[in-house]
C-alpha positions in Angstrom: -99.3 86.1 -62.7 -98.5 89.1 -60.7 -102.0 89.0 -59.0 -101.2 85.1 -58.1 -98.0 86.9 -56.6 -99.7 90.1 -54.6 -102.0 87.2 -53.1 -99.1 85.5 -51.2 -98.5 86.8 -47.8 -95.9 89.5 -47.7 -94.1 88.5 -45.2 -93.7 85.0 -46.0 -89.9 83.7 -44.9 -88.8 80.9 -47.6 -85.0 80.7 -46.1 -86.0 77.6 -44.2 -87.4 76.1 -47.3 -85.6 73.3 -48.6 -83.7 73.7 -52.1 -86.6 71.6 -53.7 -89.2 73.5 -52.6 -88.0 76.3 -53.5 -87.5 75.7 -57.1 -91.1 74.4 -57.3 -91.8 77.7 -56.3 -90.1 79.4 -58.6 -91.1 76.9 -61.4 -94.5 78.6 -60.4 -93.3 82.5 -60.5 -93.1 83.0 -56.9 -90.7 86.0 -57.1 -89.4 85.8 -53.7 -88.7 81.8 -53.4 -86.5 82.7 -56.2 -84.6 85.4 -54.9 -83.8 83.4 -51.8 -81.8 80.8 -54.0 -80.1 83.2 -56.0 -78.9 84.8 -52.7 -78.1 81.2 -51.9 -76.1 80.5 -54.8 -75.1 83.6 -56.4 -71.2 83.6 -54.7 -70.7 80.2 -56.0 -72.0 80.9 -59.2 -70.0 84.3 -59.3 -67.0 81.7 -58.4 -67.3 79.8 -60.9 -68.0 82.4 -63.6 -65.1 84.7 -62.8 -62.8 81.3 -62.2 -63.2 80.5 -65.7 -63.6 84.5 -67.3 -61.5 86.2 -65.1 -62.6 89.4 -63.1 -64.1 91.2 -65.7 -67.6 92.9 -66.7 -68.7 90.4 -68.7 -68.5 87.8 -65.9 -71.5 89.5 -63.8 -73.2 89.3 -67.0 -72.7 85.6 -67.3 -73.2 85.0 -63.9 -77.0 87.1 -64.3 -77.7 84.7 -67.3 -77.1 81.7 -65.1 -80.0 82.6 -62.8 -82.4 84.6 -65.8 -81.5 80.9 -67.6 -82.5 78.6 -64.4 -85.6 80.5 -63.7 -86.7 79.8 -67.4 -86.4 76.4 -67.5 -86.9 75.6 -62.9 -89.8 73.6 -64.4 -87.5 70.9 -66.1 -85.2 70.4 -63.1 -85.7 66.7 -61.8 -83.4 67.2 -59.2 -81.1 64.5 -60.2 -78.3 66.1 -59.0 -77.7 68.9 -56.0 -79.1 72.4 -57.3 -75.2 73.8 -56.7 -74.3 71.2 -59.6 -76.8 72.1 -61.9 -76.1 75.9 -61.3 -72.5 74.7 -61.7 -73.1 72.9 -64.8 -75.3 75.8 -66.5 -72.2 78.3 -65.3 -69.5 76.4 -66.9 -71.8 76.0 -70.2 -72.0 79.7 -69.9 -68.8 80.4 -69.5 -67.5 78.3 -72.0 -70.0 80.1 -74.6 -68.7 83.3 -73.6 -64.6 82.2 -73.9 -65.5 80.4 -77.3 -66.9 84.3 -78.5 -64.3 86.4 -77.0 -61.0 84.2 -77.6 -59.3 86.0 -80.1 -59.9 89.6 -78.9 -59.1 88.6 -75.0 -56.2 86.2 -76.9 -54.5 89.6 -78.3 -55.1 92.2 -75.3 -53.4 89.3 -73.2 -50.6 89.9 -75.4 -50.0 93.4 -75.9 -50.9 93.6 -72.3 -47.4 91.2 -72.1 -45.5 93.3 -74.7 -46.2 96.8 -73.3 -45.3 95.8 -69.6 -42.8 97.1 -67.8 -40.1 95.0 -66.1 -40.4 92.9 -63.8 -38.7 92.9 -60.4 -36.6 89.6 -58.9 -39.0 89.6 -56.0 -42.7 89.4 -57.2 -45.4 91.3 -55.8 -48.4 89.4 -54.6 -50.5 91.4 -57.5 -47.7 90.5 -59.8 -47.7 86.9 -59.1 -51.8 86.7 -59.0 -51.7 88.3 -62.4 -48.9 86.1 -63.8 -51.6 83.0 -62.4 -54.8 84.9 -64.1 -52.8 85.3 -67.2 -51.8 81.3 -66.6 -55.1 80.7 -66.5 -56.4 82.2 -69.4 -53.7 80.4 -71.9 -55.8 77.8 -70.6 -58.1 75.6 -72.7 -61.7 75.8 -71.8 -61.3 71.5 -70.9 -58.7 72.4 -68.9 -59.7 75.4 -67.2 -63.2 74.2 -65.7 -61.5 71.1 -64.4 -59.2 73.3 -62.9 -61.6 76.1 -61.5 -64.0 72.9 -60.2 -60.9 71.4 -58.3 -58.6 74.3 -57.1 -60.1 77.0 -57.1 -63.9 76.0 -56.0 -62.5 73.1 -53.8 -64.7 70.1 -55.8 -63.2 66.7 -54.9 -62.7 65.2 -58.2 -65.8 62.8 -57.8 -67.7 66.2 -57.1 -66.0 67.5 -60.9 -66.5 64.8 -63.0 -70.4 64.8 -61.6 -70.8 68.4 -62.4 -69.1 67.9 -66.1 -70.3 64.8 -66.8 -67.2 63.2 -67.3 -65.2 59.7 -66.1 -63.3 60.3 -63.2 -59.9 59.0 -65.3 -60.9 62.2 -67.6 -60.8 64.4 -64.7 -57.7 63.3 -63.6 -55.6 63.6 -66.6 -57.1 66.9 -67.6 -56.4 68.2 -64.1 -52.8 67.0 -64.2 -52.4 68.4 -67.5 -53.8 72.3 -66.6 -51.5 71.9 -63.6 -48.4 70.9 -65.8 -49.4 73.8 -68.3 -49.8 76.6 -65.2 -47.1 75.5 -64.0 -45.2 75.7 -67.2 -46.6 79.7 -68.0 -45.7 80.7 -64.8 -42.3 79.2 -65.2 -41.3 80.7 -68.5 -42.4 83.8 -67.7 -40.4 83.7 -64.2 -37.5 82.6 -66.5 -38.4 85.5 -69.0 -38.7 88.5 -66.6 -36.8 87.6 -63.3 -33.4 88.7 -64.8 -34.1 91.8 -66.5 
């Protein structure tokens, strides 16, 4: 394989290639074709990752596996739907595998995280009001929180969701409204909790 690889010409520019080709490339172990779609995709895949884990160091982790996972299996993809929505799909699965393994320890820190801060202000800092989201977030269950990532936070039209998860469109709905109502309800109770102290 890697003399099939020093054969190809060095200079060879696959950024004009299409999506297509370039995974039959890399179905074949052409190294570069490959690194031009991971430099294609990695910021929506990092989206994605960190949308549904949170900045933390696992997420790079995840969002590595979602490429060293793709590359494994580029022979299989049939192209059915857009590369993004496969990537999507394999990042969310990801994800999910990774929040279904760390739930009870992330669970706990998120609360003694709660019990040891100090208190809050009237007027919220940005920072204070991104981590009060984040920690919204992550009270989140995994069905919730993907719909919600997919939607609000990756800017998926809903048809565009329920594509990449597979789901009816009615599914994607009501789960949407539902992680909205239960954001919305964190973020009020602890607005309620700390704005008066």
């Amino acid at each position: 394989m890697t003399v099939k690889y020093l054969k190809k010409p060095l200079g060879k520019d696959f950024s004009t290639y299409s999506d297509e080709k370039l995974v039959k490339l890399s179905a074949a172990a052409n190294a570069k074709a490959f690194a031009v779609l991971v430099n294609k995709y990695k910021d929506d895949v990092a989206a994605v990752v960190k949308g549904m884990l949170g900045d933390v160091p696992e997420a790079d982790d995840v969002g590595l596996e979602v490429f060293i996972r793709f590359y494994n299996s580029a022979s299989k993809f049939r192209g059915d739907s857009h590369l993004k929505t496969y990537l999507t799909r394999i990042a969310i699965n990801l994800s999910l595998n990774e929040l279904k393994s760390r739930k009870k320890k992330y669970m706990s820190s998120i609360d003694d995280t709660i019990r040891e801060s100090a208190s809050i202000s009237d007027e919220f800092s940005d920072k204070e009001i991104k981590d009060v989201v984040d920690m919204g977030m992550e009270r989140l269950e995994a069905k919730f929180k993907s719909v919600l990532v997919l939607r609000l936070i990756q800017g998926y039209s809903t048809k565009e969701v329920a594509e990449t998860l597979n789901l009816p469109l009615g599914t994607v709905l009501s789960r949407l409204s539902r992680a909205q109502q239960k954001l919305r309800d964190v973020i009020l109770s602890f607005d309620k909790t700390y704005s008066h102290g």
